[in-house]
C-alpha positions in Angstrom: -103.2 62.4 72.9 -102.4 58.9 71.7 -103.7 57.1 68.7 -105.2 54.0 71.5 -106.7 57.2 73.4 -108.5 58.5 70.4 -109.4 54.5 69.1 -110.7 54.0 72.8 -112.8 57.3 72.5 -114.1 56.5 68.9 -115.0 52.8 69.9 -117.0 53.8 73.1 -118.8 56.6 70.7 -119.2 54.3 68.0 -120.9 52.2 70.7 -122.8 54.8 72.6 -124.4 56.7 69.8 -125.2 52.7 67.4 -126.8 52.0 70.8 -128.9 54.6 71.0 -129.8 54.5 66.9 -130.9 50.9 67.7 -133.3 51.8 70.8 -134.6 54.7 68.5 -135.2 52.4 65.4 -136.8 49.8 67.4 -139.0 52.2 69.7 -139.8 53.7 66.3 -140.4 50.3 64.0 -142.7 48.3 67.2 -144.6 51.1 68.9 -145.2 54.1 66.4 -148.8 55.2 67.9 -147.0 55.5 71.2 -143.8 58.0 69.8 -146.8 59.9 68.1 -148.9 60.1 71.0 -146.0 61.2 73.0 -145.0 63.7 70.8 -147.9 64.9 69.5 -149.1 66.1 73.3 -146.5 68.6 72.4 -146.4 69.6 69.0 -149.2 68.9 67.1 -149.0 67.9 63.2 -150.3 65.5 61.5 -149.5 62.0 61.5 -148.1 61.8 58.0 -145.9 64.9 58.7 -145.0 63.1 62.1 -143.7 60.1 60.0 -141.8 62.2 57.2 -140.1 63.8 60.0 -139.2 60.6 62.6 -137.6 58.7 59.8 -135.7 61.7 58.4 -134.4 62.7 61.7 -133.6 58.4 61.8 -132.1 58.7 58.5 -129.9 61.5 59.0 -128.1 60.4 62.6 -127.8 57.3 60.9 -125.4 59.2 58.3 -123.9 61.4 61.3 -122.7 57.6 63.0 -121.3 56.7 60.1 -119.3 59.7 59.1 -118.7 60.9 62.7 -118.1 57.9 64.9 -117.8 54.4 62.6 -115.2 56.1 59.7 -112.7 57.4 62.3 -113.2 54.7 64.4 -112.2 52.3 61.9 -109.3 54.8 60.2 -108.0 54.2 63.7 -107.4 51.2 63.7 -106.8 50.5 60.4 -103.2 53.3 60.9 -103.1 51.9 65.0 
């Protein structure tokens, strides 16, 4: 495997996963009483635990992207 292989692979995850931290973030930032409602049909805490929980699940893939997908991608091509 090739270092434009692995920066092709890296860019499209870099992509993939930022794309999906932005739908979550937004979903989560303009219609919270619908994520809770969803959720909460299926486990059911409270609200204020519901929150803690969303934005610490938000807060740590945010630091998975980073470390896992927007570091290599840009060791990559800073050494391609």
């Amino acid at each position: 495997m090739d270092i434009q292989t692995l920066t092709r692979f890296f860019m499209w995850c870099t992509i993939m996963n930022g794309a999906l931290l932005v739908l979550w973030t937004t979903v989560c930032i303009l219609a919270p009483d619908l994520v809770y409602r969803t959720q909460s049909k299926w486990f059911p805490i409270p609200r204020e635990t519901f929150d803690v929980v969303i934005y610490s699940f938000l807060g740590l893939f945010k630091i998975f992207f980073l470390v896992f997908n927007l570091v290599p991608y840009v060791a990559l091509l800073i050494i391609g």
